[in-house]
N, C-alpha and C positions, 0 to 999 in steps of 0.2 A: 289585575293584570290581564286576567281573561277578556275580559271586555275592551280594556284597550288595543289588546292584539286583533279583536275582532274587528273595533273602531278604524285602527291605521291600517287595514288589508288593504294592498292597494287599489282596490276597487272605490274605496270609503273613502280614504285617509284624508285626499284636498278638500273633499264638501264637511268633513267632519271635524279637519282644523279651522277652516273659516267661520263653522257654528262654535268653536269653542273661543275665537276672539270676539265674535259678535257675541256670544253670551256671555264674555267676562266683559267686554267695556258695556254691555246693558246694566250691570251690577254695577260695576263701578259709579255707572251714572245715577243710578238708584242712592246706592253711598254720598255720593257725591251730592243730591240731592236734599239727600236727608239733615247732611251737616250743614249745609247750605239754608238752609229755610228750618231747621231745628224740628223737623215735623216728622214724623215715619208712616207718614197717609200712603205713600207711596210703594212702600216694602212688598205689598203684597204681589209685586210683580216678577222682583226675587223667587217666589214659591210658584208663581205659574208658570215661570219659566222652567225652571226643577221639573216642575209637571210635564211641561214640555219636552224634556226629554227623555223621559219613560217610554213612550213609544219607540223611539228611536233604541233602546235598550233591548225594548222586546224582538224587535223587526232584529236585530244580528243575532241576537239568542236565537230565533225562530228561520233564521236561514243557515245557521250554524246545523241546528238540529236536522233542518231537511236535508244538506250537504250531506250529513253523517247518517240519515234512515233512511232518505228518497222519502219523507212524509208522514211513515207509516208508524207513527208512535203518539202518546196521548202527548206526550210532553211539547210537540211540534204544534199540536193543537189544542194548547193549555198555551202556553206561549201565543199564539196566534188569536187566541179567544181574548187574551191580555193586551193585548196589542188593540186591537177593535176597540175593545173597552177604553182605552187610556187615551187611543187618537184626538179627541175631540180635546184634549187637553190643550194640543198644539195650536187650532187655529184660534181658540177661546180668550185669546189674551187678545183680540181684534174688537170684543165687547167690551174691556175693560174701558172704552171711549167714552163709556155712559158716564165717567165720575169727570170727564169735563165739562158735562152741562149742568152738572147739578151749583146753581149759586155764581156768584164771580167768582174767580180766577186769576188772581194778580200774575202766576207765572205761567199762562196759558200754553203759549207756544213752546215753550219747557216741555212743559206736561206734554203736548201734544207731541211732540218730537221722542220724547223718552218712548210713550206708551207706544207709538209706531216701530222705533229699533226692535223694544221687545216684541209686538208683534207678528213681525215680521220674520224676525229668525224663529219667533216658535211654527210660524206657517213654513218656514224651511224644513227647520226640523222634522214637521210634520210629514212633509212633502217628500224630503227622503226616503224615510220611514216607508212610506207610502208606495214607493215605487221599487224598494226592494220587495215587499208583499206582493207588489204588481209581477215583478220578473220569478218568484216562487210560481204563482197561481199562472203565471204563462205557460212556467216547463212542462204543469201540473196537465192545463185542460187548454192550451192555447191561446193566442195572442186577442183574439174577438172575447174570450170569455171572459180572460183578464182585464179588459175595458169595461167590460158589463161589471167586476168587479172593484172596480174606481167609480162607478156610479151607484153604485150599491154604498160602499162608503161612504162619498161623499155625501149621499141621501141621509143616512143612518148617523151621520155627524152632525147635518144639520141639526136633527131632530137631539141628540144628544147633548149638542150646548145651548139648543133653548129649555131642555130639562135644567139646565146648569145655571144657563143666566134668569131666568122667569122661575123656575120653584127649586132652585138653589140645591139642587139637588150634585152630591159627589161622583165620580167611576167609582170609588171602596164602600157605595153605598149599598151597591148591587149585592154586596158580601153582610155589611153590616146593618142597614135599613132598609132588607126589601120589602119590607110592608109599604115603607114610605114610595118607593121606585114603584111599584105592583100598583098602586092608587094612581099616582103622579098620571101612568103612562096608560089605565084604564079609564082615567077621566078624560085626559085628551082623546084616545077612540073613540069615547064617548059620546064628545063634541069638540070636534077638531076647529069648530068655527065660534067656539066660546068666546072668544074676543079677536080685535084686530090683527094679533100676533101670533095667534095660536099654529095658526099653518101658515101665515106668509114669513115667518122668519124662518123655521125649517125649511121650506122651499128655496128662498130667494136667498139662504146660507147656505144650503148642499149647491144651489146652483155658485154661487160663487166658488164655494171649492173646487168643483168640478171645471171651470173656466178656467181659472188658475192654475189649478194642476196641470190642463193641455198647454195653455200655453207656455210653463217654464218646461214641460215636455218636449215640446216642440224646437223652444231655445236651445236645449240639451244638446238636441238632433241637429242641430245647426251645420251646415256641410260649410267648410272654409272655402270662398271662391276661386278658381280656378284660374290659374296666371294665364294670358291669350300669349300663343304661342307666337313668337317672331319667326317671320322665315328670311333665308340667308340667303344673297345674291343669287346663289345657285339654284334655292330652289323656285325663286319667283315665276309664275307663270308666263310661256312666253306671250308675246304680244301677238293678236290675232292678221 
């Protein structure tokens, strides 16, 4: 109940009803899939989505918190540290397009269609998330740092779902396998240019979050045009 209340505040309420129709008819299509072709290759998109909205969970916990301390508690930044962490969850469902190249694919454009819904509401979600952390770290240190702060992320996401997609690595890894995470992320310093992928998908993925982000920012900002005003007999100017 807590969470919903924080969910429907009016600030939230329309972007966060729209992700919960997008993410039940994602499932449904999943479902629907699944009976459909009798196969559950697909399911695991059900669970990245779920992923995907962990962020979003944290991000109202973590502005809840700062409403009620102004910041100054561990718990605002225990929430906020979970948040960082779990982000990368959201745009990561945009790699799952690697399991339509692998083989043929009789229900191709299915597939492709499905794996797009879902990724895309998880980049929503993610995006929301995102931009309420943006308006905390505004009130915080200002609007220019706050930006430097979307780049920061976005940077630190890239690098976080090529952990995820290239050495499979979890976020509850961090808790539970940091030997493995500790290696993972000292071998890439190591040699960032270990193979072709190593640093251009972090790069050329933090850059696309970062594009992306501005511009549904941007959309957000949208000012509605301006009726031109009509003038009335009276006020026509007169003739020279």
């Amino acid at each position: 109940m807590r969470l919903l209340r924080l969910a429907f505040k009016r600030e939230t309420a329309i972007p966060v009803l729209a992700l919960l129709i997008a993410s039940g008819t994602s499932v449904a299509l999943v479902m629907a899939r699944i009976i459909w072709t009798g196969r559950i290759s697909y399911s695991f998109l059900v669970w990245n989505l779920f992923l995907a909205w962990l962020p979003m969970v944290f991000a109202l916990l973590a502005c809840e918190s700062y409403q009620n301390n102004s910041g100054r508690d561990w718990r605002f930044l225990g929430l906020a540290g979970a948040w960082l962490l779990f982000f990368p969850n959201s745009p990561y469902i945009f790699t799952d397009l690697i399991h339509l190249t692998r083989g043929f694919y009789p229900y191709f454009w299915v597939d492709l269609s499905l794996i797009l819904l879902c990724a895309l509401t998880g980049l929503v979600l993610g995006f929301v998330s995102l931009y309420l952390m943006q308006s905390v770290v505004e009130r915080m240190v200002g609007r220019v740092v706050s930006w430097l702060f979307i780049a920061a992320v976005a940077a630190l996401s890239g690098f976080g779902i090529y952990l995820g997609r290239f050495l499979r690595l979890n976020s509850w890894d961090v808790l539970f396998k940091p030997r493995q995470v500790y290696h993972g992320i000292g071998n890439w310093v190591a040699d960032p240019f270990a193979n072709s992928t190593s640093l251009a998908f972090p790069l050329l993925f933090g850059t696309f979050l970062f594009i992306t982000y501005l511009m549904l920012y941007a959309l957000t900002h949208l000012q509605p045009a301006r009726p031109m005003a009509v003038l009335r007999p009276e006020q026509e100017p007169a003739a020279a």
